[in-house]
Structures are given as C-alpha cells and as structure tokens.
C-alpha positions as CSV (number, residue, x, y, z in Angstrom):
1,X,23.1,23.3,-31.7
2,X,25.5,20.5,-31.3
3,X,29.3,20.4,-32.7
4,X,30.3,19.2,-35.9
5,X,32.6,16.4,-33.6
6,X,30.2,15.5,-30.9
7,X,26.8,14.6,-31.9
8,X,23.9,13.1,-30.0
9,X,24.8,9.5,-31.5
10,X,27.4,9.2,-29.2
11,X,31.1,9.4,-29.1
12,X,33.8,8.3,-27.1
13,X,36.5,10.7,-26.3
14,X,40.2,10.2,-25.4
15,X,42.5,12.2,-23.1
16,X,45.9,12.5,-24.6
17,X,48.5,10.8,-22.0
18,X,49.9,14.1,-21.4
19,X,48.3,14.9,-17.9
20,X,48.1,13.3,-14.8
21,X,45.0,13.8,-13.7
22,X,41.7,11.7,-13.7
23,X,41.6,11.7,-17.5
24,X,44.7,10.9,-18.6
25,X,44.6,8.0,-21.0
26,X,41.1,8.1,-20.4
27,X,38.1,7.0,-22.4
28,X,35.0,9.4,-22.0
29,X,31.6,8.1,-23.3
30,X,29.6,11.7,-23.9
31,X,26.2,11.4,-22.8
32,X,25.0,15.0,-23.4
33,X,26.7,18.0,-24.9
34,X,24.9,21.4,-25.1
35,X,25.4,25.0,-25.0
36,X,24.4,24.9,-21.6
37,X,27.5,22.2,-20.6
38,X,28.4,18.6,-21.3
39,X,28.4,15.7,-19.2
40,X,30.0,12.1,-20.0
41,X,31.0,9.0,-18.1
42,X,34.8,7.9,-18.0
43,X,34.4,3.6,-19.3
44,X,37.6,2.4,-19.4
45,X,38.7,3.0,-15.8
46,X,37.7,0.0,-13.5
47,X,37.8,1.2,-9.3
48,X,39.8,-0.7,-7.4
49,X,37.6,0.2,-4.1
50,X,34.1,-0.5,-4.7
51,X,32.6,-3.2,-6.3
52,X,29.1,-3.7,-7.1
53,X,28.3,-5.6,-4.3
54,X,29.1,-2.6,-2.2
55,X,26.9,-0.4,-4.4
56,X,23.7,-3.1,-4.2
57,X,24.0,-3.3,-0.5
58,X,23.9,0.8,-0.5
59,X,21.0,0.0,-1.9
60,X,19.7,-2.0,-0.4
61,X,19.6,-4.8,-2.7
62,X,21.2,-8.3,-1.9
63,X,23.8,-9.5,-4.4
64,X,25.8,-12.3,-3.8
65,X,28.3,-12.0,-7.5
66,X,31.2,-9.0,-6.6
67,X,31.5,-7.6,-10.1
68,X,34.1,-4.8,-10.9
69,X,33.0,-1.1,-10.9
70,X,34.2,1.9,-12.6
71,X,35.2,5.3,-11.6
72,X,33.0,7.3,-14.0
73,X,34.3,10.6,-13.3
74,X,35.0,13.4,-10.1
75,X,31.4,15.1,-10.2
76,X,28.4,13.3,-8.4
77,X,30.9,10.7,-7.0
78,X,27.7,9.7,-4.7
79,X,26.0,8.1,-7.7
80,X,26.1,5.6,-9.7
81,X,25.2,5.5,-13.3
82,X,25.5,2.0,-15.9
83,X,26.0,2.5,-19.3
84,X,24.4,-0.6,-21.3
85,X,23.3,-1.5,-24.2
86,X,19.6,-0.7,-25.1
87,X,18.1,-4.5,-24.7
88,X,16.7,-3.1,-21.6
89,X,15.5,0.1,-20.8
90,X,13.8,2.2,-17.9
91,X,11.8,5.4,-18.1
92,X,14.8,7.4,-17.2
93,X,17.4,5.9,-19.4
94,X,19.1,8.0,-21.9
95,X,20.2,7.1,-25.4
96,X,23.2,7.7,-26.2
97,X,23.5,5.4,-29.4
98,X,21.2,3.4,-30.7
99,X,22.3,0.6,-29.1
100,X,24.2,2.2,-25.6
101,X,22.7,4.2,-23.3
102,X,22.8,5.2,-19.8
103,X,20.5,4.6,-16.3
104,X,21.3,6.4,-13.3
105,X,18.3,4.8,-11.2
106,X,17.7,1.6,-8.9
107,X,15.8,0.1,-11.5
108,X,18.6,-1.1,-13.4
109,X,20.4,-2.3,-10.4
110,X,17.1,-4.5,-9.6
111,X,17.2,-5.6,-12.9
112,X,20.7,-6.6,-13.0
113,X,20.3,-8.5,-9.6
114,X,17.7,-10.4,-10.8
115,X,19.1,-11.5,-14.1
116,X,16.7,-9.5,-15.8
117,X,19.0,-6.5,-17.1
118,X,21.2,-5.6,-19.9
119,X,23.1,-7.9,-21.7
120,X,26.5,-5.9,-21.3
121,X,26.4,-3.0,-18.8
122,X,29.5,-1.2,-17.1
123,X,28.6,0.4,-13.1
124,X,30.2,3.6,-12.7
125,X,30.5,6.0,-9.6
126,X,30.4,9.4,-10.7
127,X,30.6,11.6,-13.6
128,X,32.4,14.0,-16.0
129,X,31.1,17.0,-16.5
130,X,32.0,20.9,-18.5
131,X,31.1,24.0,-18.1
132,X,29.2,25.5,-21.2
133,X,31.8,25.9,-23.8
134,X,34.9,24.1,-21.7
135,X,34.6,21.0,-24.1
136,X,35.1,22.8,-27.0
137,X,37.6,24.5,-25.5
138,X,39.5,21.3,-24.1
139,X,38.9,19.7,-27.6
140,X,40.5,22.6,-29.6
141,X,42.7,23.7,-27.5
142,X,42.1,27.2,-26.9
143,X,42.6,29.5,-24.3
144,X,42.4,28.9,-21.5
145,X,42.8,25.3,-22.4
146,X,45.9,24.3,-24.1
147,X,46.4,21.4,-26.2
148,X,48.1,19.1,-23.1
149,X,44.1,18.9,-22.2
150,X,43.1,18.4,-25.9
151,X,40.8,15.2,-26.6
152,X,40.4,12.9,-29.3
153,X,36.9,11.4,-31.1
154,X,36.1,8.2,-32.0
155,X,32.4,6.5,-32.3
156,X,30.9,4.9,-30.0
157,X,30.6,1.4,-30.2
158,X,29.2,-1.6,-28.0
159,X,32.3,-3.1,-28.8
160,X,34.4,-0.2,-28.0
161,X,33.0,0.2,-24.8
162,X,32.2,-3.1,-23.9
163,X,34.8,-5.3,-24.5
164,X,38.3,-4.1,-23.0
165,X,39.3,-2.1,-20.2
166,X,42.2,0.1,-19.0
167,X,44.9,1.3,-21.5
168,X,43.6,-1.5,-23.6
169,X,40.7,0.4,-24.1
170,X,42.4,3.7,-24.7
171,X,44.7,2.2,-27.0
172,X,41.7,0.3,-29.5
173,X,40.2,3.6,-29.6
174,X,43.4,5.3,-30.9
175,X,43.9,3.1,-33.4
176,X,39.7,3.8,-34.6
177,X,40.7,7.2,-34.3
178,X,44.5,6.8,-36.0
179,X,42.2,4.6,-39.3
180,X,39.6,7.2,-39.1
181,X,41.7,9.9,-39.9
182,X,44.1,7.7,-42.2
183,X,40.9,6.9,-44.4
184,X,39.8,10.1,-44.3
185,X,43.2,11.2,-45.8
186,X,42.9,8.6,-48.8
C-alpha cells in the first residue's frame, strides 16, 4: 500500500538546504515507492563530467551533439536511466505520470541518436534509492532520521522537471509546494 504523500502518479521530492550531501537542495523525481523500498532519480542536478556523448560512445553509439547529463543519484552510478515524457516508449519504460516516465535501456539512447526519441528527456547516471520504510522515515522525520533530512512533495510535472535546472529548479518547486499548502490553508 502506497503513502498518503507519495503515490504512483508521480511526485517530485525536495531536500531541505540543511545538509550537505548529494541531496541538498535537491529535486527527486520518485519512480517507485513500496514496502519493500523506494527508488527515485535526482533531475535538477546537471554533471559537470559526463556528457552524453561520453555515455553514447559507452555504448557504443556515435553521437556527434554533447548534451548535458545529470547526476541522478549515488546507487547504480554505472547506469544510466532518462526520464522523458511518454511520446515515446520502450517495453521497459516505466510510468511515472501520465505523461513522464523513465527508460533505463539502450533503446532510448538509439532513439535519441537518431532523432527518433522523446520530445524532452533528461540523461541521468545513477540513482536514489531507500531502504523499506527509510522514506517515510526521512519524510517525517523520525527516528533515526531527523527533520535536517526531512523532504518536501510537490507533483510532478513535465514542466517541473523539464524546464529549469539547478537551484532554479529547487526553488519553482518550493514555491508549488509553498501555494500548495497556502491553498490548502484557505
């Protein structure tokens, strides 16, 4: 059974500014969150190191346009996984939204080579992921978590996670969390 806060519609998460780790100021598209443990892919965090011509020519695919990458998290740092929106799909993409999901296979890197693949799509290295029940820990702040490692909800939108990066990102989706929570106060 999912929380009342995450759902399998999709939302974005946000790490309060508090720590100094990998999430800080952080926006965190959940892809799956279960009993068995939660898994999501940081957005708004563009990697300075690899770009996606790098990632093609792992590959094995030629690509001639350098395009930013992200850093999508500190588990599975050997993959890659694009979030997109749902104009194009594979067999192993997962829904997130009903327009976003996610593709963690070459296909989508073929398809994005050739011009054939998702009309807005973000390339991220890696992956955040909970143990069963550490989310809902983090979120409410309970033991052991405390409420520096708390996190924030907001939906998940193409524009939300399409169209800004870096604390620009963060920040829009404070202020959709700040109105949420205003309106829901009126």
């Amino acid at each position: 059974r999912h929380t009342r806060y995450i759902s399998v519609t999709g939302v974005q998460t946000c790490a309060l500014p508090i720590s100094d780790n990998i999430f800080s100021r952080s926006v965190v598209l959940v892809v799956s969150h279960k009993k068995e443990g939660s898994w999501g892919i940081i957005v708004n965090k563009q990697n300075p190191r690899v770009g996606l011509s790098l990632v093609m020519q792992s590959a094995g695919i030629d690509h001639v346009h350098d395009e930013t990458t992200f850093v999508g998290g500190p588990v599975e740092q050997q993959r890659v996984y694009v979030v997109h929106t749902l104009d194009w799909r594979s067999h192993s993409t997962v829904s997130i939204t009903p327009e976003i999901g996610v593709t963690g296979d070459i296909s989508i890197l073929a398809a994005i080579n050739q011009g054939e693949g998702p009309k807005l799509y973000r390339a991220c290295i890696g992956i955040a992921g909970w143990a069963p029940g550490q989310l809902d820990g983090e979120y409410k702040g309970l033991p052991p978590w405390d409420l520096k490692r708390s996190w924030l909800d907001a939906p998940a939108t193409v524009d939300a996670v399409f169209n800004s990066t870096g604390n620009e990102q963060w920040e829009q989706a404070i202020d959709i969390i700040a109105k949420s929570k205003v309106s829901n106060w009126l």
